[in-house]
N, C-alpha and C positions, 0 to 999 in steps of 0.2 A: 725565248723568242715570241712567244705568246702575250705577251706584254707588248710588245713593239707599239710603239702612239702612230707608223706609216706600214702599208705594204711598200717594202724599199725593193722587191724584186719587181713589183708593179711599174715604179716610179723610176725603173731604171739606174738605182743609184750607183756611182761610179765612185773609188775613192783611190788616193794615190798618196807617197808619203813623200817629203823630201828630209832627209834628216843631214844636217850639217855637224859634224864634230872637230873640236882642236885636238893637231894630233900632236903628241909629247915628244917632239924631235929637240934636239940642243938649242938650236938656230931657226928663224924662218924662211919660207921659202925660199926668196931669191934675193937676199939678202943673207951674212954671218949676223947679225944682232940678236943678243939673246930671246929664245921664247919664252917670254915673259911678262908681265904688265908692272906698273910702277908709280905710286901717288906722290913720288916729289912732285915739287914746283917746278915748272919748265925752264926748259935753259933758255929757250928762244920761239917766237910766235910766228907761221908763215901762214900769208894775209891770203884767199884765193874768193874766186868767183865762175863756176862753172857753166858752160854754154855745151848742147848737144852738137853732136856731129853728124854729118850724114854716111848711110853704110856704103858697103862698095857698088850698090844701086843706086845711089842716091838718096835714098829715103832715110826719116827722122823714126828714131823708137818713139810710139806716143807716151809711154810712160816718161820716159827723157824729157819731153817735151811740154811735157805736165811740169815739172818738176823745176823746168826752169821762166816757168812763167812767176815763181815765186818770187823771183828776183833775191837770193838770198845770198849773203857772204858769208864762208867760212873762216874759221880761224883753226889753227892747229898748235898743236902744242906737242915741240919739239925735244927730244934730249940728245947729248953727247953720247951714253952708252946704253938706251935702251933703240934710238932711231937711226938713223943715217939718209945721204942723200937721197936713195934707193923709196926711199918712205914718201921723202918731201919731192919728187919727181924730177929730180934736179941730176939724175943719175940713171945709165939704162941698168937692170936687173944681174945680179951675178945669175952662175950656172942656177939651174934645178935642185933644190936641196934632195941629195940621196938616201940621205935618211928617212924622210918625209915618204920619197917613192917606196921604201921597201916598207914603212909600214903599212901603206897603201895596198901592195901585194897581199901581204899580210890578209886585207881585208877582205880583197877579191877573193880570195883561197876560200875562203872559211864562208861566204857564200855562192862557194861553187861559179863565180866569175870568169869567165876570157880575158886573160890581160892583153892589151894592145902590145904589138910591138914596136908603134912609135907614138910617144906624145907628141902630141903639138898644142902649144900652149894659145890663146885665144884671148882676147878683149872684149870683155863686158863692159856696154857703155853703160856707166851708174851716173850719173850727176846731183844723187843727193846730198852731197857731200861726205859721204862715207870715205870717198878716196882721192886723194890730192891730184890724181891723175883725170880723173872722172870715168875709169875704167877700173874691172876689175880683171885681172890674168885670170886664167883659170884653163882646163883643159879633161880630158875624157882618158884614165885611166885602164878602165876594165868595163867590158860592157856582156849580156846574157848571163846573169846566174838568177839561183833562186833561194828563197830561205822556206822551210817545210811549217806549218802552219795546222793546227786542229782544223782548221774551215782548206785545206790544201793548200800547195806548193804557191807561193805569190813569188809572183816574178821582178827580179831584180833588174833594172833595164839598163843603168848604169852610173859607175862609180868613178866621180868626178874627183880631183885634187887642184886645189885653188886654192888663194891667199885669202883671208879675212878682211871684214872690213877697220875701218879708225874704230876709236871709241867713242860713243856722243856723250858730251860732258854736259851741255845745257843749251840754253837758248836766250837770247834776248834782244827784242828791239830788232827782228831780220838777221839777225846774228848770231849763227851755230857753232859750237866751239867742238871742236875734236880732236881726243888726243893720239898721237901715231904708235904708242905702244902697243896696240892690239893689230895694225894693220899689216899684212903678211905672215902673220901665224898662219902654219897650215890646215887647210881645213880639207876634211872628205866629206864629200858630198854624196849622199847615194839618193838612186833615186827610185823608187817602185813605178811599175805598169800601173795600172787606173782599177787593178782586177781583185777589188775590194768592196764588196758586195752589203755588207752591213756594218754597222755605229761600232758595233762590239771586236768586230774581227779589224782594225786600222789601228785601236789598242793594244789589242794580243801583239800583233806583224809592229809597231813600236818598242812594246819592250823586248821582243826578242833580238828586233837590230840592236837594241842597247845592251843587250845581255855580247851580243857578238863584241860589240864596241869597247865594254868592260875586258874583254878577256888580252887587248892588246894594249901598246904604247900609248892611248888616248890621253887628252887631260880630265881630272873631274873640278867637279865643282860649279857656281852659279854661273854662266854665262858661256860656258864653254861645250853646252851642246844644245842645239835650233833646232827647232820640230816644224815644218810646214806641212799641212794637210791640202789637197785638190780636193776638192768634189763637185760634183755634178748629178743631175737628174736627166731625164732623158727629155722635156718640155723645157729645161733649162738652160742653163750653159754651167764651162768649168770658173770655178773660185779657189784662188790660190788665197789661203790663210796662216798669216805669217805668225811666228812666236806665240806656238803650241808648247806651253812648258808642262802641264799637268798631264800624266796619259790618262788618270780615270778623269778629266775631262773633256775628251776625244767625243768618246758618245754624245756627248752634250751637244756640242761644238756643234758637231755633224748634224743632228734631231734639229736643231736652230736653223743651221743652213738650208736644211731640208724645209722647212716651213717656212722659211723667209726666198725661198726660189717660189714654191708653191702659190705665196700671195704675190709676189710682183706677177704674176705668172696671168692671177685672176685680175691683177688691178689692169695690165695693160688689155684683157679681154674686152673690162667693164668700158676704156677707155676707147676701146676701137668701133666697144659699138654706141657709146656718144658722138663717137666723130671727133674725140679730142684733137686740140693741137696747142703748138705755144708759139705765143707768140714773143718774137726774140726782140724786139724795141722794148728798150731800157728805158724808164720816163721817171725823171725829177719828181718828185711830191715833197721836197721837203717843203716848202710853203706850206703845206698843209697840219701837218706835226711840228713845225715851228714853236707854238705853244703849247707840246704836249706835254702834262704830268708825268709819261713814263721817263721813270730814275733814269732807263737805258740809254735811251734815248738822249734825253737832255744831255746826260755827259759826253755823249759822242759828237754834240753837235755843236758843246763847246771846242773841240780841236779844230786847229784849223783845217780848211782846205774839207770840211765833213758835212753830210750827205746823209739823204735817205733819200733811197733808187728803187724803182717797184718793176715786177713784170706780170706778166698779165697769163693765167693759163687759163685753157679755155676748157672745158668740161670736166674738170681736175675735184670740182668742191665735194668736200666728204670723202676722199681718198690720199689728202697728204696727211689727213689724221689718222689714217689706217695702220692697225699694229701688225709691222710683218715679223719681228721677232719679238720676244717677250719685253716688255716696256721700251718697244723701239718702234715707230715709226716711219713712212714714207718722206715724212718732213723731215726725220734724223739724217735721214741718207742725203736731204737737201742740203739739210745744216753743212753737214759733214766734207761737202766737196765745197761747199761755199767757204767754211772756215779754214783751207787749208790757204786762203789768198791771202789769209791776217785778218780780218773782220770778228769782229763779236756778237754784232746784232743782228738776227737772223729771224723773222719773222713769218707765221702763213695765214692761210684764212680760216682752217679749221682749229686754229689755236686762239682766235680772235674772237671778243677783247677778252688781254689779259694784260701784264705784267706794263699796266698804268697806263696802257692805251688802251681809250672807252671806245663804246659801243657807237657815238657820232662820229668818231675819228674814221671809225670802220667803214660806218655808210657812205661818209664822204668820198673816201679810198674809191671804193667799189663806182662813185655817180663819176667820179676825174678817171675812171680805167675802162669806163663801159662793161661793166662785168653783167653777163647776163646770169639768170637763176641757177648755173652750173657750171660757173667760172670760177675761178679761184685769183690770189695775187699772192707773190713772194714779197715781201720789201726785206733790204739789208741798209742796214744804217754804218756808217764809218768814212773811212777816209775816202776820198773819189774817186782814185784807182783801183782801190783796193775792192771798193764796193762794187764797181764797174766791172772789174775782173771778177768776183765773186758773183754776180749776178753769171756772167758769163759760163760758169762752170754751170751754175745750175739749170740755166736755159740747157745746156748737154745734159745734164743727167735726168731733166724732164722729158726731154726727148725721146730718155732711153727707155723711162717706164713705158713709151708707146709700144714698143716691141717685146719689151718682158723683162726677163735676165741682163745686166750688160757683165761682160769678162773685166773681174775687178781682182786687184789682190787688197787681199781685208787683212787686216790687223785683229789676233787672241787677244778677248777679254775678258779679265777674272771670273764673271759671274756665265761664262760658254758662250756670249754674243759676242758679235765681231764688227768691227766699223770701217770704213772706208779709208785704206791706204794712195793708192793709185792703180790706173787702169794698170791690167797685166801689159808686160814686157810684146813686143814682136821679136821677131828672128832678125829684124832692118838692126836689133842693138850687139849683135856677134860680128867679127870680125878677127882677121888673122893678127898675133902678135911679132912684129918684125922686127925685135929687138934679139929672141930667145929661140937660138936654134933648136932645131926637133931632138928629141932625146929619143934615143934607140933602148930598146928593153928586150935585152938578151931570153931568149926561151930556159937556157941553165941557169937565168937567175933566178928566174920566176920557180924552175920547178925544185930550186934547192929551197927558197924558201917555204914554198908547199908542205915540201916532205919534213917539215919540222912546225908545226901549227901549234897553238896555242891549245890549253884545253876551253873548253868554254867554262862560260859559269855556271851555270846547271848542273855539268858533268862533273865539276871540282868538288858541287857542295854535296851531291851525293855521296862522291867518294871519299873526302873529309869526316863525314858522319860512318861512315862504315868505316873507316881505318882506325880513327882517333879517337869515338866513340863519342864525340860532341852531339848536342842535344840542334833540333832544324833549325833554333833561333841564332843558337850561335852561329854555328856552319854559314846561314844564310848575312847574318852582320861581317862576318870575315870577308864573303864573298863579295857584298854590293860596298863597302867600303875596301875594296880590293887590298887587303889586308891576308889572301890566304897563303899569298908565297912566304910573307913576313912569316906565317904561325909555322909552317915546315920547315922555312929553313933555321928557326928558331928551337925547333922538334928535334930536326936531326944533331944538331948540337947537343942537346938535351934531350936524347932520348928517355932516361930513367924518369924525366920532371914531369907531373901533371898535365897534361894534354890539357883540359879543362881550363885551369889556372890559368896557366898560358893565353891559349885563346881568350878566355874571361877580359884579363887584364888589359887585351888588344884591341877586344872590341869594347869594351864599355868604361874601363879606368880609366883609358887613353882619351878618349873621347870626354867621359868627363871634366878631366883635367883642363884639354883643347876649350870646352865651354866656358872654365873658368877663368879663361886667360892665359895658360902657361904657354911656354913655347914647345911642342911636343915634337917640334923638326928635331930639338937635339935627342929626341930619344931615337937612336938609329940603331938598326939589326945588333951590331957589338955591346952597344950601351945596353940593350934589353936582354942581351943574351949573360950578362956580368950581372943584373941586377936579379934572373930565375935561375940562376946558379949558385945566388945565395940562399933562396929558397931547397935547392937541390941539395945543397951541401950541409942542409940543417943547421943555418948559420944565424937566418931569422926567420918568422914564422913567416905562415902565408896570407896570412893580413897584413904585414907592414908594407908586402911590397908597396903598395899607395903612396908610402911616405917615402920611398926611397925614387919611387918614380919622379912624382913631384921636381926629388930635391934633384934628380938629375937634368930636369927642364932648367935648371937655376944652375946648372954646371958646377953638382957636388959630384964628387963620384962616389958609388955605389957603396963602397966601406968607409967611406966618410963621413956618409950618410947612416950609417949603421951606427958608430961611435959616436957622432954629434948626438944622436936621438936616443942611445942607449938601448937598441934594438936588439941585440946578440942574446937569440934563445939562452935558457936556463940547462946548464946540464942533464943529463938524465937522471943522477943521485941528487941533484938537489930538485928536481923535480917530484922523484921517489920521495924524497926526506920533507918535505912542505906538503906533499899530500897525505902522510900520514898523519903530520902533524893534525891538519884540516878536520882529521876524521877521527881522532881522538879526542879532539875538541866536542864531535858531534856525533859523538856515540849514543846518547839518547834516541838521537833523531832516527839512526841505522837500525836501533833493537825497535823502535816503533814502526818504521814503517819498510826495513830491510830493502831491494833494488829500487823502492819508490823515492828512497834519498838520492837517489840518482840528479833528478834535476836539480835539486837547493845544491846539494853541493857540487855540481859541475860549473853551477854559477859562482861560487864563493871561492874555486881553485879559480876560477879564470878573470877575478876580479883580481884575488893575489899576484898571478904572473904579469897582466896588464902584455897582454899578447907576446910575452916573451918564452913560450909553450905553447904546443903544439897542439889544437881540441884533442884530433883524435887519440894521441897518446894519453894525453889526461885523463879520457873520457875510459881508455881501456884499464889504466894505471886504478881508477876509481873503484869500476865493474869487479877488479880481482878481488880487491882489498875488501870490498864491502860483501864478496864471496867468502872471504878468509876468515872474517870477522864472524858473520851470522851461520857458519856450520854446525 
């Protein structure tokens, strides 16, 4: 902690998690369509365009409201047996998927959660286009548990079950294409209290929900579990940060946030006691850059109906160049809400001249804006709505630096900085779902499932190392590629067979294989249990397994596979009878150097069999002979 770059108890820092996960039910939620995704070609495209609604008060979510100033069409892409109406909104919702709730239970148990006993399912207004509806279902499961932590108890405040959103395919031209295969997979939502106090302890309380999330019906793999982080300072406000995939870079994340609140925090001080303001009159200059050299420029203002728009801030100069995260800027944050109207040229005064606009173009600027010695200007160059509107966002986000912090949800990115998504959500975008009646949750169901919980993963891989005798690396490869039930219930089959081998070949042949291509779905518990059975029954060595593996990815079966490839260990008398041979051969080598002939010729027996012998017998087979031999 001695290292820490802030005092974060000083700074009041507050942290909170959201983690979303797909959970591994047959079907999704309120629809029968498999849970699944799909890269065929579409069967059919449904055209939409989303508009916000007002809540049962009347009021618009501003984040909604942002979103559709974009003016954007979606497109969707539709199948016969991965979608259905349900998807494309052309149909109201079947029942609650039951399976979905009980591994939900599931969840709640296992951090000590209250289950409700009645859901009621709820509309989230989205209008990103994530959902054909511009809503999202969702609803509040289990609420009060906690999960136990080296820094204490962080409090679980509650565990939500809700449909997923589409999948976004691409973009072009105002035009978002997504496909419905993903949309209504079930997801849990959990969500932590705020009472996460340092960078290091939002990592730990991460992997251990994921360690809970591992132990049940979950899915894995790339896309199938969202990390959101809150935080906050106490001079601050909260920042919801979306698509946290790395946990060790949580810290990061966090130490960035914390110093990018810090400087907006000082700039709008610097700003209050200028007496800044902005001025919101949008004013033409393109006359002026008409003939300018910048590449940008010029290309934009070949399109039609294109523009360059300036506005005028007024005690701003030497502050939109200020770095509030690491190679990020006050300007970025400008860029950033301006580019989301479609625009590319985004210009300020502390970046000026550069990129082929001189230093007369600049003065000019500044003598047609009236800029006094501590003014600044934005210009944005593009299409005239576009820019019009872009200007527009930015005159609001200049606004905001006057006050300090504004409540934003940022989007993870790779190198720990985070950029500007959209303002956070209000409570005006919840509302009740009137299609889907409340679902009752019986108190005997909740506590049958209770009384039969998962082991965790921590507690599994301990006790796999103590039973079976596996070394931590394996144990723990079994465990996070949930792989540990496959090696028991593999065990109990084959009780007399190598524990080791077994695991070995689960965790790391398999996996090999999967990298090289092969199809390792068809190796399933029966197939793997026929193919260390041959191992068991001394039928081939314990090296070939590899090849027999393989050839079962290719749908050889196991003895087929042994005959094709000429696998089928060597007797024990011809074993015996070629090692003596061996050693008759290299009787000099024995009377020179007697047990030190060990190595050369345990290589030269094992070159002979060509893995169709077994080391350790060879190796004992050797040790006697060459005892017999030099008495």
């Amino acid at each position: 902690m001695s290292n820490d770059k802030y005092d974060y108890e000083e700074l009041g820092l507050m942290m909170g998690l959201e983690i979303h996960q797909q959970l591994d039910s047959k079907t999704k939620l309120f629809c029968r369509c498999p849970n699944s995704l799909t890269d065929k070609e579409p069967e059919r495209k449904i055209y939409r365009r989303l508009r916000p609604t007002q809540s049962e008060l009347g009021e618009i979510d501003r984040a909604a409201y942002e979103e559709s100033q974009r003016n954007l069409q979606f497109i969707y892409e539709a199948y016969d047996h991965h979608t259905c109406l349900v998807e494309a909104d052309e149909e109201p919702p079947a029942k609650l998927n039951q399976e979905a709730v009980d591994i939900s239970i599931i969840l709640a148990s296992l951090m000590n959660m209250t289950v409700v006993d009645e859901f009621h399912t709820m509309r989230k207004q989205v209008i990103d286009g994530s959902n054909t509806s511009g809503f999202q279902r969702t609803g509040i499961l289990a609420t009060d548990g906690y999960v136990e932590t080296r820094y204490g108890n962080v409090t679980i405040e509650t565990l939500g079950l809700e449909e997923d959103a589409a999948r976004r395919i691409g973009e072009e031209d105002g035009k978002i294409v997504f496909r419905l295969d993903r949309l209504g997979i079930p997801l849990a939502e959990i969500t932590t209290s705020p009472d996460m106090h340092h960078p290091l302890q939002v990592r730990d309380v991460a992997y251990q929900l994921g360690q809970i999330l591992r132990s049940t019906h979950v899915k894995r793999g790339l896309g199938t579990i969202r990390q959101d982080l809150n935080i906050s300072i106490r001079e601050g406000t909260r920042i919801e940060v979306k698509g946290v995939q790395d946990l060790e870079l949580m810290p990061t994340i966090v130490e960035n946030e914390v110093q990018r609140q810090l400087t907006l925090i000082d700039i709008a001080q610097t700003l209050q006691e200028r007496g800044a303001s902005v001025n919101e009159e949008i004013i033409d200059v393109t006359n002026l850059l008409v003939d300018t050299e910048s590449k940008i420029v010029k290309n934009i203002l070949t399109e039609d109906n294109s523009c360059v728009l300036a506005i005028k801030l007024i005690g701003f100069d030497g502050l939109i160049g200020r770095e509030i995260q690491p190679n990020k800027r006050l300007g970025t944050e400008f860029s950033e809400h301006g580019k989301k109207m479609g625009v590319t040229g985004l210009f300020h005064t502390d970046e000026l001249p550069a990129y082929g606009i001189t230093q007369e173009e600049v003065d000019k600027l500044k003598e047609e804006l009236e800029l006094g010695e501590l003014d600044s200007f934005i210009l944005v160059a593009g299409e005239r709505t576009k820019a019009n509107n872009a200007l527009n966002e930015v005159i609001k986000r200049a606004k905001q630096s006057l006050e300090g912090v504004p409540e934003e949800t940022r989007r993870a990115q790779d190198d720990g900085n985070t950029e500007y998504l959209r303002p956070l959500p209000t409570a005006s975008r919840m509302y009740v779902e009137t299609d889907i009646p409340t679902e009752i949750i019986d108190k005997d169901r909740v506590d049958k499932i209770a009384s039969d919980l998962p082991e965790l993963p921590n507690v599994k891989k301990e006790r796999i190392i103590k039973e079976y005798g596996l070394s931590e690396d394996l144990a723990t490869q079994l465990v996070q590629r949930n792989n540990a039930n496959l090696f028991e219930e593999i065990k109990s089959e084959l009780p007399s067979m190598d524990s080791v081998k077994i695991a070995s070949d689960i965790a790391y042949t398999i996996r090999d294989l999967r990298r090289d291509g092969q199809d390792v779905e068809k190796l399933t518990k029966d197939v793997l249990v026929d193919i260390f059975r041959l191992i068991d029954d001394d039928i081939i060595s314990a090296a070939e397994s590899e090849v027999v593996l393989k050839d079962a990815c290719n749908d050889i079966a196991p003895m087929d596979s042994v005959k094709k490839n000429n696998l089928e260990k060597l007797s024990l008398e011809v074993v015996e009878s070629t090692i003596k041979e061996l050693l008759e051969e290299n009787k000099d080598l024995i009377t020179q150097r007697s047990m030190g002939a060990m190595g050369p010729l345990m290589g030269k027996a094992m070159a002979k069999f060509k893995g169709k012998a077994d080391g350790e017998t060879v190796s004992n087979i050797i040790k006697n002979e060459i005892l017999r031999l030099t008495k």
